[in-house]
C-alpha positions in Angstrom: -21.6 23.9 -13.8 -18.3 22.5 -11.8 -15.0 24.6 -12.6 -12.1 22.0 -12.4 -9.2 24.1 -12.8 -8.1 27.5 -13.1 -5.3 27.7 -15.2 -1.8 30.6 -13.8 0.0 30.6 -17.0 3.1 32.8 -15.5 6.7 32.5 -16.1 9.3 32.6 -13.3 11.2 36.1 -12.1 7.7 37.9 -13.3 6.8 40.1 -9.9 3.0 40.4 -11.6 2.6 36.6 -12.2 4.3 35.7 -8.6 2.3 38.2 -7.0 -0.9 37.1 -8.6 0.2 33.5 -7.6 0.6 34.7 -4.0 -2.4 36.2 -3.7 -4.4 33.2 -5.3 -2.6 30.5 -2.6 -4.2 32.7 -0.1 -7.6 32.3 -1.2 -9.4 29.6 0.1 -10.2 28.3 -3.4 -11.7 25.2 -2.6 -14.8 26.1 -0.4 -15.6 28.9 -3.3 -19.1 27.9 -5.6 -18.0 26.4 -7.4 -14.7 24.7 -5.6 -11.7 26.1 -7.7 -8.3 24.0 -7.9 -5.5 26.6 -8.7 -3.0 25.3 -11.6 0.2 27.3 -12.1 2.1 26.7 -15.4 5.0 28.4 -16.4 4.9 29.0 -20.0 8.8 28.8 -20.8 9.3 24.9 -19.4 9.9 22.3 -22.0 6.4 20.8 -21.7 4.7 23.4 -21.9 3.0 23.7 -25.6 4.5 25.8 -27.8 0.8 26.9 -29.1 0.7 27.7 -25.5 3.9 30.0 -25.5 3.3 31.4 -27.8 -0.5 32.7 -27.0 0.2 34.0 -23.6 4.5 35.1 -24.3 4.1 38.7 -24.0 0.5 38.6 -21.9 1.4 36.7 -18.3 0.4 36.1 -15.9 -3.1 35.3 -17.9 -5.7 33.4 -15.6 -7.8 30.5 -18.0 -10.8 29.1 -16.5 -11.5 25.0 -17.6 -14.8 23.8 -17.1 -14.9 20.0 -15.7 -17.5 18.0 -17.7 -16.3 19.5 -21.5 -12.4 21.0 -21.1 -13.4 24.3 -22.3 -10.7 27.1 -21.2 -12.3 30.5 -20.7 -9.5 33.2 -20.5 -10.7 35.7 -17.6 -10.0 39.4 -18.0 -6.5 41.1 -16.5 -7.1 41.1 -12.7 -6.0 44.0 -11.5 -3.3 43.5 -9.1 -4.7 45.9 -6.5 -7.5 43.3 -5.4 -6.6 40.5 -2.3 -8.3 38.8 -0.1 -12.2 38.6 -0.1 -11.9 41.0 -2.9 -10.1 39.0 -5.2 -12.3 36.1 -4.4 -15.4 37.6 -5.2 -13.7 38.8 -8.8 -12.5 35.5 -9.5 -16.4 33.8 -8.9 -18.0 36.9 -10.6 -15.4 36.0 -13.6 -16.0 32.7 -13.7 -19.5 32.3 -14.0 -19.4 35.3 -16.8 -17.0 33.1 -18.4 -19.6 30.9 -19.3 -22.5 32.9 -19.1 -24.0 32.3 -16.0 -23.7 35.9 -14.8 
């Protein structure tokens, strides 16, 4: 199983989604197992879907996992925003692979 993408949907001036953005940069993403590329989109730009915006409104920042060979988005439970570093990586590959049941 190959994870293309995890999916930040956040919205600007949000101190939860800009923090969890922060803290996901520093993460060296692409030498996790799977490699992980990190993919921020703000939910109130114009391209953005509206089935999108209106999904995740009220629930950002809201990390979505996408699978590579299918498309399949997994939302991933709240993060809390206590975990960094090693910590957070070790969530985010533990969440993944529950995600789609390779736990």
């Amino acid at each position: 199983m190959k994870f293309s993408s995890l999916l930040l949907y956040s919205r600007k001036g949000c101190c939860l989604c800009e923090g969890l953005e922060h803290r996901l940069r520093s993460l060296p993403l692409a030498e996790l197992n799977p490699p992980i590329q990190l993919i921020v989109i703000d939910i109130d730009e114009e391209r953005t879907p509206p089935h999108v915006r209106i999904r995740y409104d009220m629930e950002v920042p809201v990390l979505v996992v996408k699978e590579s060979r299918n498309g399949e988005e997994v939302p991933l439970p709240r993060v809390s925003p206590r975990l960094k570093g090693t910590a957070l990586a070790i969530w985010l590959q533990r969440a993944c692979m529950k995600a789609f049941g390779l736990d």
